[in-house]
C-alpha positions in Angstrom: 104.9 130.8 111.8 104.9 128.8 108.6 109.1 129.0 109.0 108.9 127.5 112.2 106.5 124.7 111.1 108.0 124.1 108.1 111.9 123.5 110.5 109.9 121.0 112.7 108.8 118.7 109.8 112.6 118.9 108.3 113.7 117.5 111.9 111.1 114.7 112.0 112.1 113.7 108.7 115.7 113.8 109.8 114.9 111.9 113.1 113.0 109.2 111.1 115.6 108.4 108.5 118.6 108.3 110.6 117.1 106.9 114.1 113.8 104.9 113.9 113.7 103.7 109.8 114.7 100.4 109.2 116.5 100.4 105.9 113.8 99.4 103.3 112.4 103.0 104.7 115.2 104.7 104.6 115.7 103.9 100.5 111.7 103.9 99.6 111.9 107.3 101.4 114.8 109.1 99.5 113.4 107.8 96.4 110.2 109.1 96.9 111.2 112.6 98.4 114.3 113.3 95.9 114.4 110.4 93.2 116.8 113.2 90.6 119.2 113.5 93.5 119.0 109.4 93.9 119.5 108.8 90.5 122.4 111.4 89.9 124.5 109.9 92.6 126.3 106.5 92.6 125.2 103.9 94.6 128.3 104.3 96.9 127.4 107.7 97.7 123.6 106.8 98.5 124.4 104.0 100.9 126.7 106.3 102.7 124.3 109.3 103.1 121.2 106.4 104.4 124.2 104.9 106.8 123.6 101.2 105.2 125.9 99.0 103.1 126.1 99.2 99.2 124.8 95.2 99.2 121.9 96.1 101.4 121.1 99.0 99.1 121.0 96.4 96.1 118.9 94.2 98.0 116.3 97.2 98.8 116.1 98.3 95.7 115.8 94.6 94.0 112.8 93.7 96.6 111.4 97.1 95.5 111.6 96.1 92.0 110.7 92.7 92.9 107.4 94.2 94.5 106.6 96.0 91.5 107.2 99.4 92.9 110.0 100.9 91.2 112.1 99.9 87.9 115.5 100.5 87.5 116.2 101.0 83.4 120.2 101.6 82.8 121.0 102.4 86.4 118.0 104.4 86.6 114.8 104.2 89.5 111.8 104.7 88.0 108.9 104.7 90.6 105.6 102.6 89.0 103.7 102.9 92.1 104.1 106.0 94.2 101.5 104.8 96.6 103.1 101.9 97.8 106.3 103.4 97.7 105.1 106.1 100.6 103.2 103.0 102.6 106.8 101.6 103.1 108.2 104.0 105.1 105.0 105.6 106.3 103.2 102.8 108.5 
């Protein structure tokens, strides 16, 4: 039972990042859910697997910054406020 429930909340994840996130959620997401995998890959790589453009990407993760959410130290996200992070892509 667990099994099954845990195969339903993979699809709903899947559904929401590739059909109904806009891209802000799509980024704030896979930052939040896998930031070692986010920071291991290049930015290329990233824009590809969230189906957005590498210059949207930057912009994302500059508002983030911006916002005070993340930090990005040599190339690196940092996430300062885990809360908000989860708001973006949750409401």
């Amino acid at each position: 039972m667990c099994e099954i429930i845990q195969r339903s909340q993979k699809l709903q994840f899947l559904v929401n990042r590739e059909f109904i996130f806009d891209s802000v959620s799509k980024v704030a997401m896979m930052i939040a859910t896998d930031l070692d995998m986010f920071n291991r890959l290049k930015r290329n790589e990233i824009s590809l697997q969230l189906h957005i453009q590498p210059a949207t990407l930057s912009r994302v993760l500059n508002r983030l910054k911006r916002n005070k959410i993340i930090d990005i130290i040599h190339g690196k996200i940092i996430i300062l406020d885990m809360v908000s992070l989860k708001k973006v892509y949750e409401e």
